[in-house]
TIDO-204696 format. One record per residue: residue in three letters; x, y, z of N, C-alpha, C in turn. Coordinates in steps of 0.2 Angstrom, whole numbers, padded with zeros to 4 digits, always signed. Atoms other than C-alpha are relative to their C-alpha. Layout:
N
ALAXYZXYZXYZ;...
END
This chain:
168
UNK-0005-0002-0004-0115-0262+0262+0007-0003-0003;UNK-0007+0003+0002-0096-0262+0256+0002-0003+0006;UNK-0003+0007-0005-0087-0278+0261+0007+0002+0002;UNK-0007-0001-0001-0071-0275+0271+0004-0006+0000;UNK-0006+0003+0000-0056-0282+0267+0003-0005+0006;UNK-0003+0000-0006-0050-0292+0284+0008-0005-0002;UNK-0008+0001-0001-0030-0295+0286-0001-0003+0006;UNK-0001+0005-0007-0026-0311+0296+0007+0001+0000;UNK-0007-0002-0001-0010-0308+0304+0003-0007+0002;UNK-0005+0007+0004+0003-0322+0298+0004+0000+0009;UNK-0004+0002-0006+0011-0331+0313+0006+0000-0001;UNK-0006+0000+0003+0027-0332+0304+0003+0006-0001;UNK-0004-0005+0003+0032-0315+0302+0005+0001+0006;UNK-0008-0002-0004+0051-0312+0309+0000+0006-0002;UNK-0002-0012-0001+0053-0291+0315+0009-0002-0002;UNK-0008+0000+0002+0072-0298+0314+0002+0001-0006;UNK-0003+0000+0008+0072-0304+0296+0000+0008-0002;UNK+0001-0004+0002+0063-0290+0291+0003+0007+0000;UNK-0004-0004-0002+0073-0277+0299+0008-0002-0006;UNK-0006+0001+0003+0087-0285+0291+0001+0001-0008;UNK+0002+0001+0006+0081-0286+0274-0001+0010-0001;UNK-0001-0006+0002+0077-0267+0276+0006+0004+0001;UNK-0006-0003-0002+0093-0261+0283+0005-0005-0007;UNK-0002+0004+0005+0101-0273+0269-0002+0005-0009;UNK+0001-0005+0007+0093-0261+0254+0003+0009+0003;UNK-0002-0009+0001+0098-0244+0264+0008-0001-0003;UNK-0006-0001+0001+0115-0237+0261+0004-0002+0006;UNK-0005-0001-0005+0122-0236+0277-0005-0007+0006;UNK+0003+0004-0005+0117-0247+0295-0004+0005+0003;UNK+0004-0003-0004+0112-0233+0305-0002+0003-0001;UNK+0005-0003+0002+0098-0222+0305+0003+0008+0000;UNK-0003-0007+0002+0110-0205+0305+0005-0001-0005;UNK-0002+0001+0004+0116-0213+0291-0004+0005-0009;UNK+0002-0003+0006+0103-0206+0280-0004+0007+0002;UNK+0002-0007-0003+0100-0186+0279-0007+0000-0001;UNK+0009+0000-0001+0082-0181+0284+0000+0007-0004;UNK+0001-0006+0002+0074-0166+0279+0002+0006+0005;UNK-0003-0005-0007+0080-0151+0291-0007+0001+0004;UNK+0005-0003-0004+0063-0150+0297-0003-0005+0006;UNK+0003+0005-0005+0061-0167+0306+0006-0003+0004;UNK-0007+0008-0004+0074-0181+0317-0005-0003+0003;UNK+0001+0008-0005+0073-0195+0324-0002+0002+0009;UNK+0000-0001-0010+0066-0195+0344+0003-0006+0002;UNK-0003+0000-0006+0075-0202+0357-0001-0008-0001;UNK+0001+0009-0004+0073-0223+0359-0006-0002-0003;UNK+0005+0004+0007+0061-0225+0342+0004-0006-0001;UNK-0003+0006+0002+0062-0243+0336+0001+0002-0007;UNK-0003+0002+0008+0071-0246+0320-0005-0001-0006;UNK+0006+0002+0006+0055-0251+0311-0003+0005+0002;UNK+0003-0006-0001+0048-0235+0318+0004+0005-0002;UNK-0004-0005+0003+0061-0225+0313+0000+0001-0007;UNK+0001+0001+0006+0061-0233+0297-0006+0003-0004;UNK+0008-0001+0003+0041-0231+0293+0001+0007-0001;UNK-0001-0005-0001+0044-0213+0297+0004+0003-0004;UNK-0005-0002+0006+0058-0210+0286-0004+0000-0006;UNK+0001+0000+0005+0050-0219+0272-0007+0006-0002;UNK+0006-0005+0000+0033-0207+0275+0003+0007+0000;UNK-0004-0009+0002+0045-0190+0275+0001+0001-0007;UNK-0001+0000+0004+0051-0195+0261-0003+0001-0007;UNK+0008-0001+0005+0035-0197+0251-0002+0009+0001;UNK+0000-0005-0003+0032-0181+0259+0002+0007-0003;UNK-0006-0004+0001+0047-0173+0255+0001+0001-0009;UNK-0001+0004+0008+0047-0181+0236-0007+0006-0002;UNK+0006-0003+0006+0027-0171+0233+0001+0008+0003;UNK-0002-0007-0001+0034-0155+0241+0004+0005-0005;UNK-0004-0004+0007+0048-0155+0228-0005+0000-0005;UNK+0004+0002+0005+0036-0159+0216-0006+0006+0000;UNK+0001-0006-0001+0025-0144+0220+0001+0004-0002;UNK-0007-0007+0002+0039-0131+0221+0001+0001-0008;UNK-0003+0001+0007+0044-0139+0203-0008+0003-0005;UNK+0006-0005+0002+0024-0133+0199+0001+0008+0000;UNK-0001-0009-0001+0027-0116+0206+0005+0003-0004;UNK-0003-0003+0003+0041-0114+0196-0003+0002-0008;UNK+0002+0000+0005+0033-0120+0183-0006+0006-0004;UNK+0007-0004-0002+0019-0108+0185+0001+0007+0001;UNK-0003-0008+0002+0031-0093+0187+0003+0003-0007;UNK+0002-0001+0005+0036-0096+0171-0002+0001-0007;UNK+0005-0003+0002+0022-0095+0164-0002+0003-0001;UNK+0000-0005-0001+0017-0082+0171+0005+0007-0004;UNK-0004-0001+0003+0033-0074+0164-0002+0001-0007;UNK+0002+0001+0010+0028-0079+0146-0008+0005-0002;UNK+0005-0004+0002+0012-0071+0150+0001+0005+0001;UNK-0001-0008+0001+0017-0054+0155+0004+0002-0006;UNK-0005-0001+0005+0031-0055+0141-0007+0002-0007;UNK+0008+0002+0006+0012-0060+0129-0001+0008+0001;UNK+0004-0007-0001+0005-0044+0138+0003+0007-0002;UNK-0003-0005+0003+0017-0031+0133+0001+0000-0008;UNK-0002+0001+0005+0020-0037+0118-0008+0005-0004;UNK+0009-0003+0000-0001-0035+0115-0001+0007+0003;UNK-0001-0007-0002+0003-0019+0123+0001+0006-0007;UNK-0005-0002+0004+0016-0014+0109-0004+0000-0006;UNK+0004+0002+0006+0003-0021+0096-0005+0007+0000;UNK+0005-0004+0002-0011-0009+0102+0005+0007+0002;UNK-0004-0003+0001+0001+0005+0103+0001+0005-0008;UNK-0003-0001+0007+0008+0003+0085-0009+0003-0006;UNK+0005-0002+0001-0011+0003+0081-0005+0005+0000;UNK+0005-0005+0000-0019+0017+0088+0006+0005-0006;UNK-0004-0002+0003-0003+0025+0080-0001+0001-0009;UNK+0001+0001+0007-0006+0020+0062-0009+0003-0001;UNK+0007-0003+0003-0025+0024+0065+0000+0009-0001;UNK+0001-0007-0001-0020+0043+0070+0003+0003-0008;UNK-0003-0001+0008-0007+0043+0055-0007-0002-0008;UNK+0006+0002+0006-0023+0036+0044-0003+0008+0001;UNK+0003-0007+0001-0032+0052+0051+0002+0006-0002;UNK-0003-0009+0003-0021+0066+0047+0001-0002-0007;UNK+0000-0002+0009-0018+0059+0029-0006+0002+0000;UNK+0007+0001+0003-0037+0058+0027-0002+0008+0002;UNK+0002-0008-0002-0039+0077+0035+0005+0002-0005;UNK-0005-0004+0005-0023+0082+0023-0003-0002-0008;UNK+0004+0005+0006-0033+0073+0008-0007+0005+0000;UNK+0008-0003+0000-0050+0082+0013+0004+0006-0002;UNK+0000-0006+0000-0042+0099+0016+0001+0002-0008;UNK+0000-0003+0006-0034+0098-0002-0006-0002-0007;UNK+0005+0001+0002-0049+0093-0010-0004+0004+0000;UNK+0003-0005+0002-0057+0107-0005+0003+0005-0002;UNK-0004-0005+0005-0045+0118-0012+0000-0001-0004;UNK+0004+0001+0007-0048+0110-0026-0006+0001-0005;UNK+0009-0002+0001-0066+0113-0027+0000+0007+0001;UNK+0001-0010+0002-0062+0132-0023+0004+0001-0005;UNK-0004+0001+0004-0050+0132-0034-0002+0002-0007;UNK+0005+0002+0003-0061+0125-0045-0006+0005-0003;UNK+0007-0004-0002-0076+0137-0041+0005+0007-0002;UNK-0006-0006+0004-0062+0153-0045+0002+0002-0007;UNK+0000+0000+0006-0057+0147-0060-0008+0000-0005;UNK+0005+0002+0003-0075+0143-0067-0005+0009+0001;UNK+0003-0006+0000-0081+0163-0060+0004+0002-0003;UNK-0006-0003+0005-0065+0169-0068-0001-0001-0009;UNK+0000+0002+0007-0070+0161-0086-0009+0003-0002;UNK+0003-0005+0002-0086+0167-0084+0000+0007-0002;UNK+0001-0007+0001-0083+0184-0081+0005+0004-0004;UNK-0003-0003+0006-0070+0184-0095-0006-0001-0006;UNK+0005+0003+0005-0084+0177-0106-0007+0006-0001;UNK+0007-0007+0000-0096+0192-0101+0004+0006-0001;UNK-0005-0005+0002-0082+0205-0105+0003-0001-0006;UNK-0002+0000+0009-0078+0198-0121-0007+0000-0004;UNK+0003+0001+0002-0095+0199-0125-0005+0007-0001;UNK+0003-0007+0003-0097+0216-0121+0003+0005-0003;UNK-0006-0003+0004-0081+0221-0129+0000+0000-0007;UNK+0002+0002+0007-0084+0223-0149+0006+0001-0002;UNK-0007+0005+0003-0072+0213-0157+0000+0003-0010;UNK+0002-0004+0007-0071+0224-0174-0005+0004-0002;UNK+0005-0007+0004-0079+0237-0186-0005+0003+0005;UNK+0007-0003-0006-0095+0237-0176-0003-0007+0003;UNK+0000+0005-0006-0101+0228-0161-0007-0004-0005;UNK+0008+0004+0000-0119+0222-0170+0003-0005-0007;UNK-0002+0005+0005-0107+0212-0184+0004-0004+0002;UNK-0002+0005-0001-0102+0196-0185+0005-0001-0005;UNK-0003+0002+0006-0086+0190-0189-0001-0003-0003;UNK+0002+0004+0004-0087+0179-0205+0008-0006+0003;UNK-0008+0007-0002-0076+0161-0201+0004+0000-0006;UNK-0006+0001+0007-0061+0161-0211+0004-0007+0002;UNK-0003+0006+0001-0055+0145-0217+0009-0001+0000;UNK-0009+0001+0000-0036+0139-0211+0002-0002-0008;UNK-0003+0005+0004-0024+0136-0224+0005-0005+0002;UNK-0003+0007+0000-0020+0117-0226+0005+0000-0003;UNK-0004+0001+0005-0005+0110-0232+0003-0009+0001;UNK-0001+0009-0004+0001+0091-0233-0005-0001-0004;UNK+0002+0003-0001-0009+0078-0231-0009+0003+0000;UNK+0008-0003-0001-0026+0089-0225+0000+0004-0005;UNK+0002-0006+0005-0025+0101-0239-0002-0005-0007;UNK+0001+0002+0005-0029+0086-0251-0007-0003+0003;UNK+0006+0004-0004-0044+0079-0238-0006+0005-0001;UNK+0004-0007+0001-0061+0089-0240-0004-0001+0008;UNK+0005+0001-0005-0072+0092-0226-0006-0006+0001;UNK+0005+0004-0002-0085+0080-0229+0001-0009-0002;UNK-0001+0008-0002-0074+0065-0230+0003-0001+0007;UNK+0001+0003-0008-0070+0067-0213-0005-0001+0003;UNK+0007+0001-0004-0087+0069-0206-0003-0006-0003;
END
């Protein structure tokens, strides 16, 4: 079992002194001397060390009230920074879906002409056939069943002193 504390009450306490000594630290003598909060006053024929207690207790009071508020504000702007955060991160995926759409249209404009290069491609390579199959049944000389014979370029220079089979 926790032990209580007991307070022996001092024969020697003076309510006079004391009062005097508290009225001695306030500013003023009288108790409309110091402003209350708007929410409370003094009643009617309270004693002075009643009055006093009282005060000091509002004040405490009064003191964690500001001190709260001074949280609330604190806590509005907070809040503040955080929806300023949130738009920001807004702006962010914004810019982002943006750059992804722009990635797909190049990449569609990148495909498209690629395959127009592959038909392209495919045009030119039927085209080279079918001049290949027309010059083959076109006779190029005297008569279509003789071969031309290869005629030798003339060199001059430099190549016209080299022979063939010192290049190879």
């Amino acid at each position: 079992m926790a032990s209580v504390e007991q307070l022996h009450r001092r024969q020697g306490v003076n309510l006079v002194q004391l009062e005097a000594d508290i009225t001695s630290i306030r500013s003023g003598s009288s108790l409309n001397s110091i402003a209350l909060p708007d929410y409370v006053e003094h009643t009617e024929g309270v004693t002075r060390v009643g009055a006093l207690s009282a005060e000091a207790v509002i004040r405490d009071y009064e003191s964690a009230a500001k001190e709260i508020e001074a949280m609330g504000t604190e806590l509005i702007d907070a809040a503040q920074k955080c929806e300023a955060l949130t738009a920001q991160v807004h702006d962010a995926i914004a810019f982002m879906r943006d750059t992804a759409a722009g990635y797909r249209e190049e990449g569609r404009k990148i495909f498209k002409r690629i395959e127009e290069c592959a038909l392209f491609t495919e045009d030119v390579r039927k085209t080279c056939v079918e001049v290949k199959r027309r010059m083959a049944e076109v006779s190029v000389g005297p008569s279509s069943d003789e071969e031309l014979a290869p005629q030798e370029p003339e060199l001059s220079g430099i190549a016209a002193k080299v022979t063939m089979s010192e290049i190879r």
